[in-house]
Wavefront OBJ file of the C-alpha trace (Angstrom):
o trace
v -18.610 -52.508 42.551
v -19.406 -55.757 43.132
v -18.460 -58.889 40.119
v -20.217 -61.044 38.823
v -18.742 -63.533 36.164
v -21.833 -63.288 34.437
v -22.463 -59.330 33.900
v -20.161 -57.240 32.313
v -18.864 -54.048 34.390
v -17.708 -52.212 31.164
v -21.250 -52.502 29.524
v -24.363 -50.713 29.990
v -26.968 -53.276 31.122
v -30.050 -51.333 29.075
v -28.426 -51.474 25.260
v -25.765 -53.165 25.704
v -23.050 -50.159 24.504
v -19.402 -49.223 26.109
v -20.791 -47.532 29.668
v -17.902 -45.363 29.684
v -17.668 -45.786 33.609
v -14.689 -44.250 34.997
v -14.665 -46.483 38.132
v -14.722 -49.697 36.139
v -11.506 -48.549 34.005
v -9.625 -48.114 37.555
v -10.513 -44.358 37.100
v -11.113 -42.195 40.174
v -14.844 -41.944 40.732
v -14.843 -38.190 40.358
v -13.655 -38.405 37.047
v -16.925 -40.219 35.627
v -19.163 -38.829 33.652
v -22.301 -39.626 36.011
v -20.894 -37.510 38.234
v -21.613 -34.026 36.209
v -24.718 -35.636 34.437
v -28.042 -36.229 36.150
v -29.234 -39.794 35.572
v -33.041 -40.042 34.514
v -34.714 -42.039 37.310
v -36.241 -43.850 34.992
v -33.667 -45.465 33.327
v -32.597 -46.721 36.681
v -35.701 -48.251 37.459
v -35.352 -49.939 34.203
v -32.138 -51.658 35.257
v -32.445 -55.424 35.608
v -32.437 -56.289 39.140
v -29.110 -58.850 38.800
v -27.461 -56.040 37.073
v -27.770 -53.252 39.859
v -24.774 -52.476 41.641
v -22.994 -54.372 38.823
v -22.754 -52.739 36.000
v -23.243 -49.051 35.520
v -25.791 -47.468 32.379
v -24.180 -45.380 29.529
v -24.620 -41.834 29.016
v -27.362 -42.249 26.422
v -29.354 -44.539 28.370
v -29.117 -42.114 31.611
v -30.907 -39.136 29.643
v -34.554 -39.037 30.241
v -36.433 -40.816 27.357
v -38.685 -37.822 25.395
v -42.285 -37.823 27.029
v -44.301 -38.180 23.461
v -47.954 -37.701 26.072
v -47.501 -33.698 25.296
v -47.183 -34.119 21.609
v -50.268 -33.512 19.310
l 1 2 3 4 5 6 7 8 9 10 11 12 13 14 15 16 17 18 19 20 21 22 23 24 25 26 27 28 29 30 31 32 33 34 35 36 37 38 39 40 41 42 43 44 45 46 47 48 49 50 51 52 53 54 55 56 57 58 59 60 61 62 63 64 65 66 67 68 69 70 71 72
């Protein structure tokens, strides 16, 4: 992953929270959580374009936000 002394790796660009990114601990990339959790597309067209490929979103912020439209 690219640096950049102005994002931090270990922190989810969306909230702001640990990411808990595997890779960015040194961790084989296998071992990350992202890789056994789908990632809502949504929340990764949310990313900040300076952040992507920089910093990696947390768990919470990869789950697909509720769609409220179906609600009465």
């Amino acid at each position: 992953m690219p640096t950049d002394p102005l994002i931090d790796a270990s922190r989810c660009p969306l909230c702001g929270q640990p990411n808990q990114c595997a890779i960015s601990a040194g961790l084989p990339p296998q071992s990350c959580w992202c890789m056994q959790t789908p990632v809502s597309r949504d929340a990764l067209q949310r990313l900040p374009a300076d952040a992507r490929g920089k910093a990696c979103i947390c768990p919470a912020c990869a789950r697909p936000v509720a769609d409220h439209s179906t609600l009465a």
